[in-house]
C-alpha positions as CSV (number, residue, x, y, z in Angstrom):
1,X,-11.0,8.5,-60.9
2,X,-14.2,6.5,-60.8
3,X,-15.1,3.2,-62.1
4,X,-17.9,5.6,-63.6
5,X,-15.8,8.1,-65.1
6,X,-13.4,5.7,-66.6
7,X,-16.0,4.0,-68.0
8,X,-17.7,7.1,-69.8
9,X,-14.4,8.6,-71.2
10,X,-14.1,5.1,-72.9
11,X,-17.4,5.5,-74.8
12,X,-16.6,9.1,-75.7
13,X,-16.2,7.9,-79.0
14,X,-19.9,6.9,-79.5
15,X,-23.1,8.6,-79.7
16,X,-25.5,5.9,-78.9
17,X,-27.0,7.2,-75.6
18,X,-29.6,4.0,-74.7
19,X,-26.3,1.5,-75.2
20,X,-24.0,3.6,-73.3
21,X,-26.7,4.4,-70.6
22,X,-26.9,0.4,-70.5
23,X,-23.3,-0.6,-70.4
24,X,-22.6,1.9,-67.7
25,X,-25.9,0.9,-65.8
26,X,-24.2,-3.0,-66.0
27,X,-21.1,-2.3,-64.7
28,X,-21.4,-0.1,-61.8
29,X,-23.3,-3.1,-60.6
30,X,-20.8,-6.0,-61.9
31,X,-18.1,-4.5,-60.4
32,X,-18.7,-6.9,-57.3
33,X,-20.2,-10.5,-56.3
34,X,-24.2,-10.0,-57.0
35,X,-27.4,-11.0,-54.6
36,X,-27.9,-13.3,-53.2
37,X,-25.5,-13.1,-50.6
38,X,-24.2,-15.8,-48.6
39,X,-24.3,-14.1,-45.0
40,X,-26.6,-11.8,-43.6
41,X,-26.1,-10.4,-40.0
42,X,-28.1,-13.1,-38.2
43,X,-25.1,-15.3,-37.7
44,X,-21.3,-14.3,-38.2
45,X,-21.3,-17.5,-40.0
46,X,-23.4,-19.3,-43.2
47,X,-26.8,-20.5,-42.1
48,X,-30.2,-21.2,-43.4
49,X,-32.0,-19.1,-41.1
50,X,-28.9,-16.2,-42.0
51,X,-30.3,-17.1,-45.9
52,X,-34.0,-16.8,-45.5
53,X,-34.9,-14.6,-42.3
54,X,-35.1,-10.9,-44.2
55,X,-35.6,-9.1,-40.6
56,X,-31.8,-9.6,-40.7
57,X,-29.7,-7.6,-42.3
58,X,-27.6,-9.1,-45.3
59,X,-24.0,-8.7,-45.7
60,X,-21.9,-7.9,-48.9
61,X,-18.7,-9.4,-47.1
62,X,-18.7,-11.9,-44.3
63,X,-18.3,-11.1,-40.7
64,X,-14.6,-9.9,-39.4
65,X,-14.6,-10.2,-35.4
66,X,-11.8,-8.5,-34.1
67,X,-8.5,-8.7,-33.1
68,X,-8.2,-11.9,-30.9
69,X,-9.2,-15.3,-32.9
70,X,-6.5,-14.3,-35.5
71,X,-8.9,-13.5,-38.2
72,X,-10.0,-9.7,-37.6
73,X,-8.6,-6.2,-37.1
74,X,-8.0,-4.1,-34.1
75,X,-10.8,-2.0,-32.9
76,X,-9.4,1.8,-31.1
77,X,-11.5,2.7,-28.4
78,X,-14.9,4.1,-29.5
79,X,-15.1,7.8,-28.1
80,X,-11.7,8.4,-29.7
81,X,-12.5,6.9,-33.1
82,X,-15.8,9.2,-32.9
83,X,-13.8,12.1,-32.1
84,X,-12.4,11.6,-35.5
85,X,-15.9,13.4,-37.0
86,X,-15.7,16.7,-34.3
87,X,-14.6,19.7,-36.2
88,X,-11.9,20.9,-34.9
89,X,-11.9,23.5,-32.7
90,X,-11.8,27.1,-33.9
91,X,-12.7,25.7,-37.1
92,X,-15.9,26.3,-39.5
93,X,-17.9,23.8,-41.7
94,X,-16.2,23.0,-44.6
95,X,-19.1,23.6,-47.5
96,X,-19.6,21.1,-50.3
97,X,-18.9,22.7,-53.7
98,X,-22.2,21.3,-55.6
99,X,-25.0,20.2,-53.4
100,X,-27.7,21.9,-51.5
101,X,-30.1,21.1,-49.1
102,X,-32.6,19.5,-51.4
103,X,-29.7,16.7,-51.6
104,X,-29.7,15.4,-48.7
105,X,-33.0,16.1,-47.4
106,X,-34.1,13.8,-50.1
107,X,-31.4,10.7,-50.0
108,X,-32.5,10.9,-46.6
109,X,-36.6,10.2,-47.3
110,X,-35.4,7.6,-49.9
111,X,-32.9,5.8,-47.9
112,X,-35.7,5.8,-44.8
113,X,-38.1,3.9,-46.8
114,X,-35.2,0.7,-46.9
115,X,-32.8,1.1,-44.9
116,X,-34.3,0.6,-41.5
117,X,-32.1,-0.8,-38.6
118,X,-34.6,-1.4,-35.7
119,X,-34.1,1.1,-33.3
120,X,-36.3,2.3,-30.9
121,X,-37.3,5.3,-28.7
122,X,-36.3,3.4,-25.7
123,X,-32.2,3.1,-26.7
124,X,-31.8,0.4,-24.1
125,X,-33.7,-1.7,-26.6
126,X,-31.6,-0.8,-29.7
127,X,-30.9,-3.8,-31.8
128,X,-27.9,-3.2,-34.7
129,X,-28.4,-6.1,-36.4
130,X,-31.7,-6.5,-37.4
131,X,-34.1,-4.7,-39.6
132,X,-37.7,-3.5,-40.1
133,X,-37.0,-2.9,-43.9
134,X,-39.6,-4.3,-46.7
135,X,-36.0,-4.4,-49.1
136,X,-37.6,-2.6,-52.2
137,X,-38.1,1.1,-53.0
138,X,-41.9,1.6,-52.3
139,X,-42.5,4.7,-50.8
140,X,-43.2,3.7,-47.4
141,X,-42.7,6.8,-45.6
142,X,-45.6,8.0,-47.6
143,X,-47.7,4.3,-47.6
144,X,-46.3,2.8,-44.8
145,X,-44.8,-0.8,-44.4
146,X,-47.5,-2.8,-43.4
147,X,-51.2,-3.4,-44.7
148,X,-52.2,-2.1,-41.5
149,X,-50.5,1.3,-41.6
150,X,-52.0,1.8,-45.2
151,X,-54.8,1.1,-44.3
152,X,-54.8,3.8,-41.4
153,X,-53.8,6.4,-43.9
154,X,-56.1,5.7,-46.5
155,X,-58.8,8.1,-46.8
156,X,-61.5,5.4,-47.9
157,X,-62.4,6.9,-50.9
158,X,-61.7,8.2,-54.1
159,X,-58.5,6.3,-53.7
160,X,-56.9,8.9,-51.7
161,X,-54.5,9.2,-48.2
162,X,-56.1,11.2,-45.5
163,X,-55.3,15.1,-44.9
164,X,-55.7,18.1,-43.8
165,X,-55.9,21.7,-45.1
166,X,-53.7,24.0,-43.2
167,X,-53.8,28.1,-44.4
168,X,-54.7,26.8,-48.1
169,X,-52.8,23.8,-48.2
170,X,-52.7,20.2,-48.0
171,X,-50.9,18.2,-45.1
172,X,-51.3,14.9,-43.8
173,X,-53.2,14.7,-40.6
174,X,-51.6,15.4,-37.2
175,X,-50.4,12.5,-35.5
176,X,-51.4,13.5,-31.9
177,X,-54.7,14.9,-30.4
178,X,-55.4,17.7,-28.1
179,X,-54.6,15.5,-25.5
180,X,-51.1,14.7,-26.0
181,X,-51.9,11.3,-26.9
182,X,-52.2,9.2,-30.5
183,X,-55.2,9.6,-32.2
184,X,-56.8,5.7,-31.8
185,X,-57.3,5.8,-35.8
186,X,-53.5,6.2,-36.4
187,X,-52.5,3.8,-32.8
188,X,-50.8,0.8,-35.8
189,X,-48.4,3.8,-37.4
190,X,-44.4,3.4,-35.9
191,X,-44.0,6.4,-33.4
192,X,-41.5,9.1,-34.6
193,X,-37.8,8.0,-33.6
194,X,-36.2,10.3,-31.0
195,X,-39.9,11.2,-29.0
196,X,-37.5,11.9,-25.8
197,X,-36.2,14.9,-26.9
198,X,-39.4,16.6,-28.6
199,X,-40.9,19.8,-27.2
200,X,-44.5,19.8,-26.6
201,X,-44.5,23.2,-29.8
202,X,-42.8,20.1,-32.0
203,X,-44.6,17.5,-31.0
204,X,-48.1,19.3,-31.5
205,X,-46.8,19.2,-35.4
206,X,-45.7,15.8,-36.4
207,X,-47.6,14.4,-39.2
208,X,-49.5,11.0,-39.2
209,X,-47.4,9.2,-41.8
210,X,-45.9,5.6,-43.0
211,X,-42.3,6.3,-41.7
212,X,-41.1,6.6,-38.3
213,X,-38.0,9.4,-39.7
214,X,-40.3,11.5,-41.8
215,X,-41.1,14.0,-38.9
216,X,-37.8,14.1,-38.0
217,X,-36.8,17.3,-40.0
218,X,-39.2,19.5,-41.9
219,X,-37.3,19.0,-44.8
220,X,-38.2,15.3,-44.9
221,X,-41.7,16.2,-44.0
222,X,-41.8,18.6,-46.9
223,X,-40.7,15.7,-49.3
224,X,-43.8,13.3,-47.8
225,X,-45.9,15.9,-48.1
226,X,-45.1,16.7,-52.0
227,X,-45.9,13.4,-52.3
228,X,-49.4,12.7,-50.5
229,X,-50.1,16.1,-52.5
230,X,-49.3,14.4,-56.2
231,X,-50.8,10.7,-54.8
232,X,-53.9,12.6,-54.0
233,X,-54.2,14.5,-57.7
234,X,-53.3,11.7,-59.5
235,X,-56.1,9.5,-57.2
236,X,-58.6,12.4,-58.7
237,X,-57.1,12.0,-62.6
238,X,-57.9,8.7,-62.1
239,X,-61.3,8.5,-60.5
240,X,-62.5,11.4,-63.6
241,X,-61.1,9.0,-66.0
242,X,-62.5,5.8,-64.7
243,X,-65.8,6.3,-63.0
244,X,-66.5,2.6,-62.5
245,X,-63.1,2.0,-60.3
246,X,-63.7,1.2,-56.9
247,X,-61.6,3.4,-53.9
248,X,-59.1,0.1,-54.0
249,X,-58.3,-0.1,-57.6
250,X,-58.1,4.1,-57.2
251,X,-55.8,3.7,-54.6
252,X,-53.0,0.8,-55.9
253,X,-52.7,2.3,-59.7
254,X,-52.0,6.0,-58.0
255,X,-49.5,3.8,-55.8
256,X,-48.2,2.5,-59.0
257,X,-47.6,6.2,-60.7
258,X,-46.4,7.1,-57.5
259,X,-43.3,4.9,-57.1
260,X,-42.3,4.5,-60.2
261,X,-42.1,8.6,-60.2
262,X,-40.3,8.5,-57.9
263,X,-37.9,5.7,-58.4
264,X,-37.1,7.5,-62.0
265,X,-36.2,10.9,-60.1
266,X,-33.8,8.7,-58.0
267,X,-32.0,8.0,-60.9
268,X,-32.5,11.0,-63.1
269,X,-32.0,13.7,-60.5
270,X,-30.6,12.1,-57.5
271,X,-27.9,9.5,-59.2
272,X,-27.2,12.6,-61.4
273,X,-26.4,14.6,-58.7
274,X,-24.0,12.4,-57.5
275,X,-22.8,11.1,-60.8
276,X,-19.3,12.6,-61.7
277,X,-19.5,12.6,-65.3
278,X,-21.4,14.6,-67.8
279,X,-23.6,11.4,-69.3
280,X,-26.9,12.0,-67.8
281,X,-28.2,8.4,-67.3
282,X,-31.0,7.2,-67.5
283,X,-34.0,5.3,-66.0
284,X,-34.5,2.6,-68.3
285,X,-35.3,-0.7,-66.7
286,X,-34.8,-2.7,-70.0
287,X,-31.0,-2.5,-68.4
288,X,-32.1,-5.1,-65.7
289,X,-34.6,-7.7,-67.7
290,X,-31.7,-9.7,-68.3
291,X,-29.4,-8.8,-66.3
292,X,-27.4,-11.6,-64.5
293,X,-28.0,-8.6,-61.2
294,X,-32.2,-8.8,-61.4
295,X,-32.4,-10.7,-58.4
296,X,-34.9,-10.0,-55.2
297,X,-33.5,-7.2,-53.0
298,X,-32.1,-7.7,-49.5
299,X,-30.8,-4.6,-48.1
300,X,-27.3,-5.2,-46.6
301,X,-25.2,-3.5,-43.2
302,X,-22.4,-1.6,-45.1
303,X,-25.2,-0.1,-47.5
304,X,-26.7,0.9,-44.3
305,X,-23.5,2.4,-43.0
306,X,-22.3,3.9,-45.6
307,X,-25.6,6.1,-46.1
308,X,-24.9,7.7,-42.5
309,X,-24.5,11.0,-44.3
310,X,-24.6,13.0,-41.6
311,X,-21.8,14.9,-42.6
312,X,-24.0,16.7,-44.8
313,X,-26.0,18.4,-41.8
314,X,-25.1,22.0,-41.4
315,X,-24.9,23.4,-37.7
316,X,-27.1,26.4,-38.6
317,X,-30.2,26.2,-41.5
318,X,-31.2,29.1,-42.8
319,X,-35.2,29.4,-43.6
320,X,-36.0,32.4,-45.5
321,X,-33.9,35.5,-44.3
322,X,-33.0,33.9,-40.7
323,X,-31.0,31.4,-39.4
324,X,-31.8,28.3,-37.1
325,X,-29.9,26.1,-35.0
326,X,-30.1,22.7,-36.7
327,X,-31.0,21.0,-33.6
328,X,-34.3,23.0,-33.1
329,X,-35.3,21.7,-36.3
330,X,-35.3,18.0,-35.5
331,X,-38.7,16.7,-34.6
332,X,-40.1,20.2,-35.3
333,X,-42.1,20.8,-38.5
334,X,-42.9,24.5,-37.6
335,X,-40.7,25.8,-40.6
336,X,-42.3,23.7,-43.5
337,X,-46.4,24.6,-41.9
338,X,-45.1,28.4,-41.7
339,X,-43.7,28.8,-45.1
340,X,-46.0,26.5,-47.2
341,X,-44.6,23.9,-49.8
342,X,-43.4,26.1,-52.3
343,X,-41.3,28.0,-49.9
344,X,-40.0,25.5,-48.1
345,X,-38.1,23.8,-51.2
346,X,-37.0,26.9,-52.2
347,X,-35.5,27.8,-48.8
348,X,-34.1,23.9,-48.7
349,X,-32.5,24.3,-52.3
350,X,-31.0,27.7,-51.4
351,X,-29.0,25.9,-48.4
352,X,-25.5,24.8,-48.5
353,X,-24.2,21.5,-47.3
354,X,-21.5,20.3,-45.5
355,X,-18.7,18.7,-47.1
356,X,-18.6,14.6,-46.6
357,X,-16.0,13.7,-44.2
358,X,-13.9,13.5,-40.9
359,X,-13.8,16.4,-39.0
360,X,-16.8,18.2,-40.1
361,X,-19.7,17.0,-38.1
362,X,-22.3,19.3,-37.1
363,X,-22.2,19.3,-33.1
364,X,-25.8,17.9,-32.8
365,X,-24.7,14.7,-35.1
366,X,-21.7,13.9,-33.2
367,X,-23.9,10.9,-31.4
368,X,-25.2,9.6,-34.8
369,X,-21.8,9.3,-35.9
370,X,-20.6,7.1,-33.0
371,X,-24.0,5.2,-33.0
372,X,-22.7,4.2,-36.6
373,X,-19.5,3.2,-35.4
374,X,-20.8,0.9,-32.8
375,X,-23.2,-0.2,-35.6
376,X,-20.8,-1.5,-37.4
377,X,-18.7,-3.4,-34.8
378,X,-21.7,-5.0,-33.6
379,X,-22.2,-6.1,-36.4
380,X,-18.5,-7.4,-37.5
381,X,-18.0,-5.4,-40.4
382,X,-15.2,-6.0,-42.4
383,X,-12.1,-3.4,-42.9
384,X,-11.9,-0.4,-45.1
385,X,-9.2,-1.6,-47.5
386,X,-11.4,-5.1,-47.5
387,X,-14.4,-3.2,-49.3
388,X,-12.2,-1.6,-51.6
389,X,-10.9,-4.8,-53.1
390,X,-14.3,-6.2,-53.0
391,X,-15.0,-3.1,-55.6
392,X,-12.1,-4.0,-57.8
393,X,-10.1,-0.7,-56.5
394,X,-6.9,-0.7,-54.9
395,X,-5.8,-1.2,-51.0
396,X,-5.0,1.9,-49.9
397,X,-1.5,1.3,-48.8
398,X,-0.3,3.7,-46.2
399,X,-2.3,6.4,-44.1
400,X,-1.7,9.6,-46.5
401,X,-3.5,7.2,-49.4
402,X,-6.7,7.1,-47.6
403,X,-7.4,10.6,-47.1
404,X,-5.9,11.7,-50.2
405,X,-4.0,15.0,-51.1
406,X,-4.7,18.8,-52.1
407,X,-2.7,21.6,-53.7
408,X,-4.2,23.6,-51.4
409,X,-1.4,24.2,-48.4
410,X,-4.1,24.3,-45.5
411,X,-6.0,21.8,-46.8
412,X,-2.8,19.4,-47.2
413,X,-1.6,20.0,-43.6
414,X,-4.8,18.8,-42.3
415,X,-4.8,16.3,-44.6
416,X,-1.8,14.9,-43.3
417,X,-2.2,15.6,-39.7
418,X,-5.6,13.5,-40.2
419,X,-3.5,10.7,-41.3
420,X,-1.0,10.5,-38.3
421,X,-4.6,11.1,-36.4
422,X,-5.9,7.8,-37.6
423,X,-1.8,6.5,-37.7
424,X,-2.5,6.5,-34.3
425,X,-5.6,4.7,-33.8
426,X,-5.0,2.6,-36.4
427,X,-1.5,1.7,-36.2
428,X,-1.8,-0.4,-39.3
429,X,-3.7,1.2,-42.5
430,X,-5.5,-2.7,-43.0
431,X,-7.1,-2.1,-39.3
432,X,-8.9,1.1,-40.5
433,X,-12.0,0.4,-40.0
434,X,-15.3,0.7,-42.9
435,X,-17.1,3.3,-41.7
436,X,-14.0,5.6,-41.0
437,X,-12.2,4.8,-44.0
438,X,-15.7,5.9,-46.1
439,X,-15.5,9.5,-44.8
440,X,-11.9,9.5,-44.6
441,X,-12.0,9.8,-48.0
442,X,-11.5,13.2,-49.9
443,X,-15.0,14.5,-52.1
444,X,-14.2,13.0,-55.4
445,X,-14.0,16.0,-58.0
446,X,-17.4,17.1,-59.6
447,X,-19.0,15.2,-57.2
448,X,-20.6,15.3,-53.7
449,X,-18.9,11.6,-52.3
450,X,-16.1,10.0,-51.6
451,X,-15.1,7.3,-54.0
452,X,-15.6,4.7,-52.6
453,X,-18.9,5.8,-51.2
454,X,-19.5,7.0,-54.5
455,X,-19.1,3.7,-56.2
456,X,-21.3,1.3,-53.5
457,X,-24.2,3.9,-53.4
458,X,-24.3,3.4,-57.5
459,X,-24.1,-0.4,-57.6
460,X,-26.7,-0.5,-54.7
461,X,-29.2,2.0,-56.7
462,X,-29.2,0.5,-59.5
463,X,-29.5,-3.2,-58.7
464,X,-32.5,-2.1,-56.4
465,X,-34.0,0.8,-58.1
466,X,-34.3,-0.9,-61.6
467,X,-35.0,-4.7,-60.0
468,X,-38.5,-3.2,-58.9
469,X,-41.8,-5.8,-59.8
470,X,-43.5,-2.6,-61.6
471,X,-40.8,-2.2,-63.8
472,X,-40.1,-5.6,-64.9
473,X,-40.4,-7.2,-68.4
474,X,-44.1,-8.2,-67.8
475,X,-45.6,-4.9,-66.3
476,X,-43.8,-2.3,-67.7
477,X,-42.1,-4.1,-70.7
478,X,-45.7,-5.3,-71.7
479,X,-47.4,-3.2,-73.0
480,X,-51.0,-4.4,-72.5
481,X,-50.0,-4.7,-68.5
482,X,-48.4,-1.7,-68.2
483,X,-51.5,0.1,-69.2
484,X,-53.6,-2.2,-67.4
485,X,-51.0,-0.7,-64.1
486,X,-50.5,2.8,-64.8
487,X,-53.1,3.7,-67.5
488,X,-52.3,6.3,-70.5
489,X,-53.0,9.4,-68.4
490,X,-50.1,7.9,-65.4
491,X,-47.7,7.0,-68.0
492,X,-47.7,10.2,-69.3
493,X,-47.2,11.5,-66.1
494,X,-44.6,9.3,-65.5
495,X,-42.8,10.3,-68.8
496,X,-43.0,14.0,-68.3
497,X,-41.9,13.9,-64.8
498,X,-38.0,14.2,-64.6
499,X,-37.2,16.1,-61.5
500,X,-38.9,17.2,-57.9
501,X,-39.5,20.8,-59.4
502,X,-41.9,19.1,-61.8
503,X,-44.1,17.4,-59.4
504,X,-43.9,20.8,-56.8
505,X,-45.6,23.2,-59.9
506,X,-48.2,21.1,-59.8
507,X,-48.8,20.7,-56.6
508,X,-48.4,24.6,-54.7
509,X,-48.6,27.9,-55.8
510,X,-46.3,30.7,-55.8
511,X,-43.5,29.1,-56.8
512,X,-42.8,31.0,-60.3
513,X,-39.5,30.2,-61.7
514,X,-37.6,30.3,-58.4
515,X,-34.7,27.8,-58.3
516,X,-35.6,24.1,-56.7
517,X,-32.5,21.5,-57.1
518,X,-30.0,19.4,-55.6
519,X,-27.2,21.4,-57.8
520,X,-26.1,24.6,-56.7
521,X,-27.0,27.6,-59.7
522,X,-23.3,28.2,-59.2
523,X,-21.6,24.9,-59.5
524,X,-19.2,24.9,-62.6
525,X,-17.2,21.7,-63.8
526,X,-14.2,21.7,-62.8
């Protein structure tokens, strides 16, 4: 069971919602040491430059090297610890129970806005240990990262981003010319990751944008694109109801509205989907003003790891009433311009997900998962069983522990031939490494994670979402400033803005009451 769960069946008892929503809010994140951390991934060791230089990554634990100074853990060789993901053969997917598509298309636009190891399209040039990330939730797939790449996507009036109108609707602007090449307006924007594999079809329809992953599916695309489409209505709301505002002060108040929308759906839709319980919590930043937790973010290497969901990634997406390979999808936005915005969140919601964990990797994913592998050894991570004490849960003290146990007689023989798989690697459960012990992991009940997955992702969200400058004590918990930032027309926005369906009505047509949501119609509560 959950810190999460445990916590809610203790408060059963009451009926204060805001007090609950607060004492569950403070300790999902107490359960561990708070920012700031001692070591970031600059050095193995404590240094000032490994305390100040934020193109490093930081790290929740120190650095474990492995086996051979007498501090660290043995380290199987990579391509056989990587098999551990393959489905086996003759085998299908298995299907997560409560997710669908929507779910992971959109922890993957919000985890691409902070969580950005520097990679490049060159792979001889990867670099594991650094980081491009600005460390706060701010929308920069949509904004970009830098002055520099807003500025390239600013319309220059009206307080708007630049786009197109495609059949009827509104896109952001190609990326490429007729040529092939960049458009010279958009030449500051990161490339698209990947560009070695893209089709000249694919590449003709990636979008100039902030983020250098938003092109990479048309799902993720379709998220950006919900968003340039409300940034650009609430840019008009704003301009009607302030006539003397210039296109900058247009532009940074929709920014504003914008990401604090979208940091509330993170918690009221997203953390809800994940959350095992039945308390819906809330987004109430009054939780952090005095929290001991409010510190400046810095974005650590096992929260980068352990969002490598790309167990989630089915082999085959269905669009409409046909079926696609998933790979043709990557770097491809065909889908999203032929079905419109509307259609292509309901086709995304009406998708199943893979289950999280081992042996269950779509074919096309199998290189992501042992990139993340090799991330993590580069990097030092500690062990499995080490993060799990560092969340106040218990060691996991033999093999079957880790991956857990079903009453379901198939299930349980894989179960345990899984165990004698990584017995094997492994030798010794404390040499199991972080990354493989996260997916080894059984889906907790009622929910789409493993625990302990389950339990970083929350402390991490919290302690980053709800630390945001717009939402402190002295923007929004003024009240003077917090007009002065959002103005009465976005707060009302804000307030009556809950999930993604709310801000898709208002920006496409057709949509009716067809389902949009990152919980499967058909989910019961077990």
């Amino acid at each position: 069971m959950s810190l999460l769960s445990i916590v809610i069946k203790a408060l059963d008892a009451f009926d204060l919602d805001d007090d609950i929503n607060r004492f569950v809010i403070d300790r999902t994140v107490n359960v561990t040491r708070n920012r700031p951390h001692p070591w970031s991934t600059r050095h193995d060791y404590i240094s000032w430059s490994g305390l100040t230089d934020r193109t490093y990554n930081a790290r929740l634990l120190p650095a474990k090297p492995p086996s051979g100074d007498g501090r660290g853990t043995s380290r199987p060789p990579l391509d056989q610890v990587a098999a551990l993901f393959a489905r086996l053969p003759g085998t299908n997917q298995r299907l997560c129970v409560k997710s669908t598509g929507l779910f992971p298309a959109f922890a993957q636009y919000l985890t691409d806005g902070f969580i950005r190891t520097m990679l490049h399209n060159d792979d001889a040039k990867e670099d594991r240990r650094r980081t491009t990330s600005n460390h706060e939730i701010d929308l920069s797939p949509l904004y970009g990262r830098t002055e520099t790449q807003t500025l390239a996507l600013r319309a220059g009036n009206g307080g708007r981003l630049k786009s197109q109108l495609l059949n009827g609707e509104e896109y952001s602007p190609f990326l490429y010319g007729a040529d092939g090449a960049v458009k010279p307006e958009f030449a500051g924007l990161d490339l698209p990751l990947g560009l070695k594999n893209v089709t000249p079809a694919g590449k003709a329809t990636l979008f100039a944008v902030g983020g250098d992953r938003v092109n990479a599916v048309p799902q993720t695309a379709m998220l950006n694109t919900l968003f340039l489409r409300e940034h650009n209505g609430v840019a008009a709301m704003l301009a009607k109801d302030n006539p003397a505002w210039d296109d900058d002060r247009l532009f940074e108040t929709a920014r504003n509205i914008l990401i604090v929308m979208f940091i509330k759906i993170v918690v009221e839709e997203y953390i809800n989907h994940i959350n095992t319980t039945e308390f819906k919590l809330q987004c109430d930043p009054k939780v952090a003003w005095r929290a001991k937790w409010n510190r400046p973010n810095w974005m650590t290497a096992e929260f980068s790891l352990l969002y490598r969901w790309h167990g989630l990634v089915m082999e085959n997406v269905t669009w409409g009433d046909k079926a696609h390979p998933g790979n043709s999808t990557l770097l491809n936005n065909s889908l999203l311009l032929g079905s419109g915005l509307a259609d292509s969140f309901v086709n995304t919601a009406a998708n199943r997900t893979a289950s999280l964990g081992l042996e269950n990797a779509a074919s096309f994913m199998m290189f992501a998962e042992k990139g993340a592998i090799n991330q993590a050894r580069i990097n030092n991570v500690a062990s499995y069983n080490d993060y799990r004490v560092a969340m106040g849960m218990e060691p996991a003290r033999n093999f079957a522990a880790v991956v857990g146990s079903s009453d379901k007689p198939d299930e349980q023989a894989r179960l345990t031939a899984l165990a004698k798989r990584l017995e094997g690697l492994y030798g010794d459960v404390g040499n199991v490494e972080y990354y493989v012990g996260l997916f080894a992991e059984r889906v907790e009940k009622n929910g789409p994670l493993p625990e302990l997955v389950s339990s970083m992702v929350a402390m991490d969200a919290f302690s980053q979402a709800l630390t945001n400058p717009l939402l402190s004590e002295h923007v929004w918990g003024n009240p003077h400033n917090k007009k002065l930032a959002f103005t009465d027309a976005g707060i009302k926005l804000i307030e009556n803005t809950q999930t993604l369906r709310d801000i898709l009505a208002r920006n496409s047509t057709g949509l009716g009451t067809r389902f949009v949501g990152m919980t499967r119609k058909e989910w019961k509560r077990i």
